[in-house]
LOVOPA-339842 format. One line per field, with one value per residue (C-alpha): residue number from 1; x, y, z. Coordinates in pm, 1 decimal. Each point is the difference from the previous one (the first is absolute). Layout:
n c(NUM, ...)
c1 c(X, ...)
c2 c(Y, ...)
c3 c(Z, ...)
# end
This chain:
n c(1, 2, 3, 4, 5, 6, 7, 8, 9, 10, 11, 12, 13, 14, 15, 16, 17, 18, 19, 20, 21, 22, 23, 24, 25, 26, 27, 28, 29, 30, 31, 32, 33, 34, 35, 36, 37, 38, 39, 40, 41, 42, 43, 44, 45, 46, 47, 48, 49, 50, 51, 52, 53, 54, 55, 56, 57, 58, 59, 60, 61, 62, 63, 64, 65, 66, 67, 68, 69, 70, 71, 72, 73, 74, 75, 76, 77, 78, 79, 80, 81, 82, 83, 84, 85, 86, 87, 88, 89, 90, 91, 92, 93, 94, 95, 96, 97, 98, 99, 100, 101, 102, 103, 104, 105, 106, 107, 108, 109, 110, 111, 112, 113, 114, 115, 116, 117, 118, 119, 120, 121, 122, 123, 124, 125, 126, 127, 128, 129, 130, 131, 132, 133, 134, 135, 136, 137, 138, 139, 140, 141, 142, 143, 144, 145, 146, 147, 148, 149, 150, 151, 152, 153, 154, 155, 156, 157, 158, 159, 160, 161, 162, 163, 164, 165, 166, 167, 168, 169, 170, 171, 172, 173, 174, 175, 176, 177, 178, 179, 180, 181, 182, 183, 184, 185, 186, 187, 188, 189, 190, 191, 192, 193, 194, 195, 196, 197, 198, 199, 200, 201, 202, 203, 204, 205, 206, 207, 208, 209, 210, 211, 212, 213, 214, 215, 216, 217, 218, 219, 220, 221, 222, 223, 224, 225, 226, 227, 228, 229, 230, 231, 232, 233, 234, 235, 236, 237, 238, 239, 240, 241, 242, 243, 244, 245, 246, 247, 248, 249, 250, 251, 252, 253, 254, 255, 256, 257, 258, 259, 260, 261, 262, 263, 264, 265, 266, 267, 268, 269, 270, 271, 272, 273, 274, 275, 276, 277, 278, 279, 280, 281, 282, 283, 284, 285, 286, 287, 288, 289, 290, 291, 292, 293, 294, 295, 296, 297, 298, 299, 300, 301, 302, 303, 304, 305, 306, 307, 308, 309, 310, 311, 312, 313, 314, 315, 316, 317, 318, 319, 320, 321, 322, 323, 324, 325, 326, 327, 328, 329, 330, 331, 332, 333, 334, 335, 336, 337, 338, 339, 340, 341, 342, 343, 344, 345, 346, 347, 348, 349, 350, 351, 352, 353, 354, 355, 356, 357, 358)
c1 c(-8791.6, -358.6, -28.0, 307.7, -11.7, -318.4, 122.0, 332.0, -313.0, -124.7, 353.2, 132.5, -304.2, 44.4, 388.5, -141.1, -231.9, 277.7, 228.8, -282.2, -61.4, 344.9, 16.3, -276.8, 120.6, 346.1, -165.6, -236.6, 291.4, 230.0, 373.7, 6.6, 419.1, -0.4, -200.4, -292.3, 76.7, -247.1, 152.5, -57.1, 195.6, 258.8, 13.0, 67.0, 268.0, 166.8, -43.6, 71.4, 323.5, 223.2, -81.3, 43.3, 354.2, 106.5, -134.7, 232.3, 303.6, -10.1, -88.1, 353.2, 212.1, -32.3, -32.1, 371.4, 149.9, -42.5, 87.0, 291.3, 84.7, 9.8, 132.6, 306.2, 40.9, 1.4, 238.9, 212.6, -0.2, 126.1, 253.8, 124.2, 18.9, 212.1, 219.0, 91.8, 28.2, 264.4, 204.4, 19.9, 95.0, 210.6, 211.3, -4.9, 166.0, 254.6, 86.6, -22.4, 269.8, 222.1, -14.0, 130.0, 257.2, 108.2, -6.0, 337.7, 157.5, -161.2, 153.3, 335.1, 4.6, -89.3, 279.2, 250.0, -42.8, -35.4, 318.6, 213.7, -140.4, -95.7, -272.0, -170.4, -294.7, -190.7, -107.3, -155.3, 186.4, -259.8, 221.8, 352.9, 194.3, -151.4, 304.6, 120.2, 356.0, -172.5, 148.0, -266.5, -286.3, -316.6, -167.4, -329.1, 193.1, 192.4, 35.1, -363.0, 150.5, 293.6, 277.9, 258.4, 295.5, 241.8, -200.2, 105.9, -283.6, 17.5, -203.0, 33.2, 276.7, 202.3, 95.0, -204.7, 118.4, -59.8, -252.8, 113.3, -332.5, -252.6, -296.6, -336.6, -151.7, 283.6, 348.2, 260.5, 251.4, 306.1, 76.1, 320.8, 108.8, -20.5, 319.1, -24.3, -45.7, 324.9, 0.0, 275.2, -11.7, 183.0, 5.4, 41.4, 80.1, 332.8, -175.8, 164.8, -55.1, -111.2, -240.1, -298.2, -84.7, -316.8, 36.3, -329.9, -286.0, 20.9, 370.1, 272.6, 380.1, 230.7, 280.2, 318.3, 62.7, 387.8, 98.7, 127.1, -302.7, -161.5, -298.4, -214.5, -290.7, -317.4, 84.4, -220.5, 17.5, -161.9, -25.5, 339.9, -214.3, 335.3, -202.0, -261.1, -311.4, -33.3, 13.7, 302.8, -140.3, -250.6, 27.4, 81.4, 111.9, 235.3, 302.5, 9.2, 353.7, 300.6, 214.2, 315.9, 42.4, 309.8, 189.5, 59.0, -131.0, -329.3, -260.0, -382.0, -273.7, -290.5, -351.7, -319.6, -259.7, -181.4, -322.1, -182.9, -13.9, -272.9, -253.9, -14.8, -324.2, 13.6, 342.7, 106.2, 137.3, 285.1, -96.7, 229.0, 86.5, -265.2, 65.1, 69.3, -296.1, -145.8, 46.7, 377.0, 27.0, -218.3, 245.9, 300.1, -144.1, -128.5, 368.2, 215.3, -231.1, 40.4, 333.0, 6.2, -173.0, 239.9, -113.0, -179.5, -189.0, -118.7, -35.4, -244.6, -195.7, -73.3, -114.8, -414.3, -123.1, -267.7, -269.2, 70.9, -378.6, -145.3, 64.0, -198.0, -95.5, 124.6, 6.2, -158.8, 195.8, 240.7, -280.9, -57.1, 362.1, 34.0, 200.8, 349.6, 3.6, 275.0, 286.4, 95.1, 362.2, 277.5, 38.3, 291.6, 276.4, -39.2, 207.3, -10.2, -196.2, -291.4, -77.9, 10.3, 347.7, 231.3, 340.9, 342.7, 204.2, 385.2, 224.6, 221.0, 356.7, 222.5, 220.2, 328.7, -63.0, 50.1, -291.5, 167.5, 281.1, -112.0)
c2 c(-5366.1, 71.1, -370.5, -1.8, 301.8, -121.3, -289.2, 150.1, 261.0, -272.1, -89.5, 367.0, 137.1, -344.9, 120.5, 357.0, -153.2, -217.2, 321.6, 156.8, -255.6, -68.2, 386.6, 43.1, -361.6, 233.6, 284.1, -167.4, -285.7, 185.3, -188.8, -18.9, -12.4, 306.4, 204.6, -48.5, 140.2, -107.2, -238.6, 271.6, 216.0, -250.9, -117.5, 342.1, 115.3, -356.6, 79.7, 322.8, -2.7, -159.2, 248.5, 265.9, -124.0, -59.4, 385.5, 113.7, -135.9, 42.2, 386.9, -52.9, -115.8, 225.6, 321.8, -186.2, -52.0, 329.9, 141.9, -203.1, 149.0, 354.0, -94.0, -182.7, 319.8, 223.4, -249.7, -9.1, 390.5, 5.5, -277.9, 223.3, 292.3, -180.3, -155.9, 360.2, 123.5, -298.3, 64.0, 333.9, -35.6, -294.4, 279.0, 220.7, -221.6, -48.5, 344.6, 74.7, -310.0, 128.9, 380.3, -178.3, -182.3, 288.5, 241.2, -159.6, 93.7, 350.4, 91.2, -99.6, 186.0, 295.4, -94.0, -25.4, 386.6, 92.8, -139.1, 62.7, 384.3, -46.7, 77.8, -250.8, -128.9, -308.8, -243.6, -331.2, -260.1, -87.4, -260.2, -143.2, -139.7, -245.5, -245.1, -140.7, 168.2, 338.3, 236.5, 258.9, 103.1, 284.3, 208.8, 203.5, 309.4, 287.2, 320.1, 109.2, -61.8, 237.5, -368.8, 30.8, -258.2, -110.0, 29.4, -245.7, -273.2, -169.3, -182.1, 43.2, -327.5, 159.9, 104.6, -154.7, 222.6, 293.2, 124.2, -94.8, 167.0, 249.8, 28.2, 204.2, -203.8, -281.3, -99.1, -295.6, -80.3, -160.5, -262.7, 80.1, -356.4, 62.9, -31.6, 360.1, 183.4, 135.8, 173.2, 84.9, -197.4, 23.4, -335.5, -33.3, 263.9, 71.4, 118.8, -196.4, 125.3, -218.7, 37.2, -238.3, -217.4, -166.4, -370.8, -55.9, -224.4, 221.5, -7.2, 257.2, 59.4, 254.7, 1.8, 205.7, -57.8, 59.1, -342.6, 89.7, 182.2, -194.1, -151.3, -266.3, -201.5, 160.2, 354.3, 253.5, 131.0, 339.5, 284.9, 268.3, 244.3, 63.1, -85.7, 279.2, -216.2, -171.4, 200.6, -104.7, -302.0, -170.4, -395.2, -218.3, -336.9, -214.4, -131.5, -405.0, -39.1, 146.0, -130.0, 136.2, 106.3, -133.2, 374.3, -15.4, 349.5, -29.4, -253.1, -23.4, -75.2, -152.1, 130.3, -138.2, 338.8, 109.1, 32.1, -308.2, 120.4, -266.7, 88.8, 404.6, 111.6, 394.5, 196.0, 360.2, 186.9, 249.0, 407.7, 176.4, 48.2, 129.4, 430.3, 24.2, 58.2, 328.6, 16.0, -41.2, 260.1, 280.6, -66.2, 35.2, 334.3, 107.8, -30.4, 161.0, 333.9, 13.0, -46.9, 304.6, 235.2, 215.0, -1.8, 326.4, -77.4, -345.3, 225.0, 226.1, -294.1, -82.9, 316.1, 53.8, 212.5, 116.5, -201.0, 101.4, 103.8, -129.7, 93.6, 310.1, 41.9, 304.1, 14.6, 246.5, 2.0, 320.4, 252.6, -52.8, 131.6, 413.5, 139.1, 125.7, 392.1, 79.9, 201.3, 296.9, -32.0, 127.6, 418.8, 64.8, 196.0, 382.2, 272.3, 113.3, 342.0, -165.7, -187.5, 342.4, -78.9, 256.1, -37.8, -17.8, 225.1, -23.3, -58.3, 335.3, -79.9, -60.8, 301.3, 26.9, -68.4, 170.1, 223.3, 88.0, 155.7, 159.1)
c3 c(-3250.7, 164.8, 85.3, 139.9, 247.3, 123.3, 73.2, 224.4, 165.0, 302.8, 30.2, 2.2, 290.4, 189.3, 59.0, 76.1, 209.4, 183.9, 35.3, 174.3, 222.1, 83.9, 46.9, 269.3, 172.3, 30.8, 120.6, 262.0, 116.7, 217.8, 93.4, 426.2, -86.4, -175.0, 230.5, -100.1, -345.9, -339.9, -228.6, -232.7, 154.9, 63.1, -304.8, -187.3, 250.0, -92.4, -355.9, 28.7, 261.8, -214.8, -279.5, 227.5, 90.5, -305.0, -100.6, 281.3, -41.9, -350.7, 69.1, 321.8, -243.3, -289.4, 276.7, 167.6, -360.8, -80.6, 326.8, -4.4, -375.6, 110.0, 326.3, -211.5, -249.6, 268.4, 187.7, -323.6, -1.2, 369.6, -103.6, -285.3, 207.5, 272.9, -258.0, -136.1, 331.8, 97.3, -329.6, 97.4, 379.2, -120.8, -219.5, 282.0, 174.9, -249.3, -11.2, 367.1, -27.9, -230.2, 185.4, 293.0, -164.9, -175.0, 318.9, 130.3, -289.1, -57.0, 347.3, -91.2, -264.9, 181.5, 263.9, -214.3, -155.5, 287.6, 118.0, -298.3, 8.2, -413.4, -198.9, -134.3, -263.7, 90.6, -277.6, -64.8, -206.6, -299.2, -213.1, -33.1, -341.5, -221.5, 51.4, 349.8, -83.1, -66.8, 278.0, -11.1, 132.8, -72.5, 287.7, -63.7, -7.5, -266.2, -100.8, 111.6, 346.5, -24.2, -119.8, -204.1, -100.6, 215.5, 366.8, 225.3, 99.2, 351.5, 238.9, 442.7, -99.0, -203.2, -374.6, -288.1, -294.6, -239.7, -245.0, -314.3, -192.3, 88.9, -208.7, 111.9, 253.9, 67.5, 16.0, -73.8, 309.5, -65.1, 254.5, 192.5, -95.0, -438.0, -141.1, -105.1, 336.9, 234.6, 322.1, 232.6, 297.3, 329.4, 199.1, 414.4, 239.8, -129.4, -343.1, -245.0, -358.6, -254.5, -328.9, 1.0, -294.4, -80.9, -107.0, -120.7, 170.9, 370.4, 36.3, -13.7, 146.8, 58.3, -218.9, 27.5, 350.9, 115.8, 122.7, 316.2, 82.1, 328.3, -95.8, 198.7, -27.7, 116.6, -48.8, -133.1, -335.4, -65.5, -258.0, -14.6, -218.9, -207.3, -286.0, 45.9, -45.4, 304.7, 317.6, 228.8, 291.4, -154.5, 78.9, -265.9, 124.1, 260.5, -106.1, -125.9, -53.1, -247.4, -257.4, -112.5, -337.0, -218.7, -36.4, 348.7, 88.2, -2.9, 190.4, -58.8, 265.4, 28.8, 116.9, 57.7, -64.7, 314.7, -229.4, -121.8, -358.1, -97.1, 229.6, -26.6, 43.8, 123.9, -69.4, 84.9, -244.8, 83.6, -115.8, 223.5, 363.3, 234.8, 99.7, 409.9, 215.9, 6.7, 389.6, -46.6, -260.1, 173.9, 290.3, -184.9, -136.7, 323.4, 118.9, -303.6, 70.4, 358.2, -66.0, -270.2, 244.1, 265.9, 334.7, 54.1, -293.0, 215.4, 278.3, -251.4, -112.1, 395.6, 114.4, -12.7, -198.3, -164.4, -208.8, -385.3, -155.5, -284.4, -366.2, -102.1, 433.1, 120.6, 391.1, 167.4, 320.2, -184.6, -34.9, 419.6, 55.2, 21.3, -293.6, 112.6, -75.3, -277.9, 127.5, -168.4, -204.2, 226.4, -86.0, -162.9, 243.5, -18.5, 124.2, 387.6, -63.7, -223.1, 381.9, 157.3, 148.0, -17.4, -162.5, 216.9, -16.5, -78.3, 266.1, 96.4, -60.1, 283.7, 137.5, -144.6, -298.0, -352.7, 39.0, 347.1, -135.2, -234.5)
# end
């Protein structure tokens, strides 16, 4: 091991010994191209450079990754945020939609109590039957509402049925067109009598029509209120056509309903008839007491007069006016001396008479 190492010494100080010379050469030889820099100082910023450039983009893109991370989560936060916020506007929408849709019908509604003068209960249809032949439908109303059986549904079209059931906070309607409602019906402006039928499946007739009744295609059919459920004008259909039955008395016609049963989305139903307008009964008041009163006591009620003081006021304008002096009761009549006034005497009798002769 000794022998060894002393042999690798010379070689070891002749490197050292190169190194240093190549060192000073460096420091004393100066490159014209470079400025007149060393070689030694050339030669480190060469080494050195590279390093450095590595260093710095190595130190870039780690800084940019995780700038970009928490640039992306924050991103991915705003993305999130403007997701919910579309889902939300997008529903929004929807409903803004569906108000608008919906108004059209709302004011029909209203248009049609107010032009049939009843009082009415606005509900939303919620469900129909579970079979395609079930005549029925349920609205989100009942007893909590002030229903009871046998209330006449409609929509601004026309008749769409009854309640059937009321429970607390809905209600079956049976379609006009079940085999098991009725209704009197008059049909056309000579108000022909008939009683409507359902048929099942949206139709109905009228039945029991006098065959010589005139009736013609595209006349009106509406409610006669003889069967005291449905008030007396509401629409029901137009006439199709009319077939005469075999006894040869009776005829039955054909309707097509002025309400598209299928597609009933709002109805009205039917709680009474609206009371007149206050205006019109304060005037009819006003003029059954005038009438009542004579004329002087009109004549009274004109005349100015005094302002009426409060309750518990007393006015003060009485204790201004002198007090009238009370009059002593009239004496009662006395005879003419207790005034000082003598008595008359008796009249002398006239000559000739009895005391005269004698």
């Amino acid at each position: 091991m000794d022998y060894a190492s002393q042999r690798k010494r010379p070689q070891i100080l002749l490197g050292v010994l190169l190194l240093a010379q190549l060192f000073l050469l460096g420091y004393q030889v100066r490159r014209p191209d470079a400025g007149g820099v060393s070689l030694v100082r050339y030669w480190s910023a060469q080494a050195i450079v590279p390093l450095e450039r590595a260093t710095g983009h190595a130190v870039s893109g780690t800084s940019s990754f995780f700038g970009d991370y928490v640039f992306l989560r924050n991103a991915n936060r705003e993305n999130q945020a403007l997701r919910d916020q579309l889902a939300h506007l997008t529903l929004e929408n929807a409903r803004l939609r569906e108000n608008a849709r919906e108004l059209p019908q709302l004011e029909a509604l209203l248009g049609f109590q107010r032009a049939y003068g009843l009082q009415t209960l606005a509900a939303t249809v919620i469900g129909g039957g579970t079979s395609p032949d079930a005549q029925a439908l349920y609205v989100d109303r009942g007893t909590a509402s002030g229903l009871r059986r046998d209330q006449a549904v409609v929509v601004p079209q026309g008749l769409v049925g009854k309640l059937s059931q009321v429970l607390g906070s809905s209600a079956q309607v049976l379609l006009i067109s079940d085999p098991g409602s009725g209704a009197g019906a008059l049909i056309g402006a000579d108000g022909v009598h008939g009683i409507l039928r359902g048929l099942g499946a949206g139709r109905v007739e009228v039945r029991n029509v006098l065959r010589d009744e005139p009736v013609q295609a595209g006349e009106a059919v509406v409610t006669s209120g003889e069967d005291q459920i449905y008030p007396k004008g509401i629409p029901i259909g137009t006439v199709t056509g009319q077939q005469f039955n075999s006894d040869g008395v009776f005829k039955t016609v054909q309707l097509k309903l002025a309400a598209d049963l299928g597609r009933i989305e709002q109805v009205l139903i039917i709680t009474g008839a609206l009371p007149p307008p206050p205006s019109q009964k304060d005037a009819a008041a006003d003029a059954n007491d005038a009438q009542a009163l004579t004329a002087a006591e009109v004549r009274q009620a004109k005349l100015p007069s005094l302002p009426k003081p409060a309750a518990g006021i007393t006015p003060d304008w009485p204790k201004d006016l002198p007090s009238a002096t009370a009059l002593p009761p009239n004496p009662p009549p006395v005879e003419g001396d207790a005034l000082g006034i003598p008595k008359a005497k008796p009249a002398p009798p006239p000559p000739g008479g009895r005391g005269g002769r004698g």
